[in-house]
N, C-alpha and C positions, 0 to 999 in steps of 0.2 A: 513435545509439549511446547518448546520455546516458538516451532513453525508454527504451531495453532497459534499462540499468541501474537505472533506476526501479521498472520493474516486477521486473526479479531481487530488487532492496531489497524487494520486500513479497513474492516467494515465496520471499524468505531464512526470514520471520518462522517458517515450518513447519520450515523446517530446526535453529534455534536456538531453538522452543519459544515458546509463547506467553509473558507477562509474568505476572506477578502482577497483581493491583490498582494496588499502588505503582506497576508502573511502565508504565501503559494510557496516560499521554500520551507515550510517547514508541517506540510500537510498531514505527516505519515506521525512524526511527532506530539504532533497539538494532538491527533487523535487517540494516539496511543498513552498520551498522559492523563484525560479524559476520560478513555475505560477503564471500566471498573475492575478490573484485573487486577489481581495481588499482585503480579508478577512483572507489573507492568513498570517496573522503576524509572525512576527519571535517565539515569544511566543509560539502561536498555532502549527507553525511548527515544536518546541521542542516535545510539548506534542507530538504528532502525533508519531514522532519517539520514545520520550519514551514507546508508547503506544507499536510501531509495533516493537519494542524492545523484549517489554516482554512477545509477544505470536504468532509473525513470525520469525523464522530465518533468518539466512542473506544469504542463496539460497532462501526460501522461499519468502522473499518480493521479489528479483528480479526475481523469478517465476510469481509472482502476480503483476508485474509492467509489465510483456509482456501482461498479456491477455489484457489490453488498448490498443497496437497496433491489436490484435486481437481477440477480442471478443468473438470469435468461439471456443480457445483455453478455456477460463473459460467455458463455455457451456460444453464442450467435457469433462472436468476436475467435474465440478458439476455434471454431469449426467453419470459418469464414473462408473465402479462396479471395479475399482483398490479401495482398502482400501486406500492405500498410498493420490489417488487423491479425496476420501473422507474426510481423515484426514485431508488435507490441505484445501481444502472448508468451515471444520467445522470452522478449527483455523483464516481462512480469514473473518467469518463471527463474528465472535467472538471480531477481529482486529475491525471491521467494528464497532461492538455495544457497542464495551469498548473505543475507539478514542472520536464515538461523544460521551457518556455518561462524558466521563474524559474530554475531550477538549472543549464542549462545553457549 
């Protein structure tokens, strides 16, 4: 449950709009305190961010905050033979199993 709500915190980010510059470290956060999830505490929404902190950049997450508006983009990106769009898969999945391990 806690990994569904991880991943909804980063396809909240298209619903509540990208950030500014000012505010690109704390993208996974802002979104995830925005959604509408019970679960979605402010606590929990730290971790998350410290999480996607420490093993997504900050093009990174808001790369990984568009495939929620289109899905087809992670697909293309996952199954891609660009090294670069493998690299980012690995580290998003990585994101993915270290959030709910640490946050939840």
């Amino acid at each position: 449950m806690k990994h569904f709500i991880i991943t909804a915190a980063l396809g909240a980010c298209i619903l509540v709009g990208m950030p500014n510059t000012a505010d690109a470290g704390s993208i996974v956060e802002r979104a995830c305190r925005e959604s509408a999830r019970r679960a979605a505490s402010e606590s929990l929404c730290r971790c998350i961010q410290n999480v996607a902190s420490k093993t997504l950049s900050r093009s990174e997450q808001r790369k990984v905050a568009k495939w929620f508006a289109d899905p087809h983009k992670a697909q293309e990106a996952r199954q891609s033979d660009r090294d670069r769009d493998e690299e980012l898969w690995q580290r998003y999945r990585i994101f993915g199993e270290t959030a709910a391990r640490t946050c939840g």
